[in-house]
C-alpha positions as CSV (number, residue, x, y, z in Angstrom):
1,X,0.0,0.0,0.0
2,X,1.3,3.3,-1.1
3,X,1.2,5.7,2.0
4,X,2.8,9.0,0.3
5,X,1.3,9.0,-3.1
6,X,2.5,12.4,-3.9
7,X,6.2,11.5,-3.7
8,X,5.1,8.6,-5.8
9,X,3.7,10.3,-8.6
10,X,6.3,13.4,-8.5
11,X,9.0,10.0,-9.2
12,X,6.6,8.3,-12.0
13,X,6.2,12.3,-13.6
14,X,10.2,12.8,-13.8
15,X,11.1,9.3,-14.7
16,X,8.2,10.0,-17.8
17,X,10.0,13.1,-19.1
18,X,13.4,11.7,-18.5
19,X,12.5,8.9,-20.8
20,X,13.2,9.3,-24.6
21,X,10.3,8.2,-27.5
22,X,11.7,5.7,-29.6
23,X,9.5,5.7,-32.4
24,X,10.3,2.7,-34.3
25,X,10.2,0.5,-31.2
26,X,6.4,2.1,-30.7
27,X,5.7,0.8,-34.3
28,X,6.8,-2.5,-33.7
29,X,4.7,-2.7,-30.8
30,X,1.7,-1.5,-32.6
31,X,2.8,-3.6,-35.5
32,X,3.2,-6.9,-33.4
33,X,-0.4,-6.1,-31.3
34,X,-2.4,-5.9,-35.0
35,X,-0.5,-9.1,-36.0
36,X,-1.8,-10.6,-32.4
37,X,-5.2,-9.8,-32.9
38,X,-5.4,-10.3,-36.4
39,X,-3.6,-14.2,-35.6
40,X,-6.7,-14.1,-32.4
41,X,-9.6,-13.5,-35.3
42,X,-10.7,-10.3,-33.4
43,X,-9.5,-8.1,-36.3
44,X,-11.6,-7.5,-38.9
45,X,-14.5,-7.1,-36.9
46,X,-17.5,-9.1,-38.1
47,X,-20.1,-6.2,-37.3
48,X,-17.9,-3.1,-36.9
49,X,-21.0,-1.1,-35.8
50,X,-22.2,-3.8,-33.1
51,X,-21.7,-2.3,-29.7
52,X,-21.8,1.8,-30.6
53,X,-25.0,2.6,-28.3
54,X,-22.7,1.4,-25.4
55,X,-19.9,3.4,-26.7
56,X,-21.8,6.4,-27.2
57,X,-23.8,6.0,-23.6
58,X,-20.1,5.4,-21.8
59,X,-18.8,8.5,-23.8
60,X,-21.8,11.1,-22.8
61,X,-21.6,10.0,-19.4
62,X,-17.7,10.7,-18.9
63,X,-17.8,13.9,-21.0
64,X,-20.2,15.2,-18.7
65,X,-18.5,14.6,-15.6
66,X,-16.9,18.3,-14.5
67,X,-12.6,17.8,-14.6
68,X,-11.9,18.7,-11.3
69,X,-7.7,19.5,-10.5
């Protein structure tokens, strides 16, 4: 259990802009998780329109909510 979460996140912000983006690395990532799900027959979808009504609800609900900081 994390009892200082401030000192926590202050180490997880500067290790984030201490790291570099390696975009070709990102690409073969991306690259090898299409291959996965293409290889797991979930891409192409079937219906690619089944679902959107839950999509849509989820997406008004959290767009609504006020950002607080």
């Amino acid at each position: 259990m994390i009892k200082n979460y401030k000192i926590v996140q202050k180490f997880e912000e500067e290790l984030i802009k201490k790291e570099k983006v390696n975009i070709i690395k990102n690409f073969q990532i991306m690259d090898a998780m299409y291959k996965e799900a293409r290889a797991l027959g979930v891409i192409p979808l079937k219906d690619p329109l089944d679902g959107w009504g839950i999509d849509a609800k989820i997406a008004l609900v959290v767009n609504c909510v006020q950002k607080t900081s």
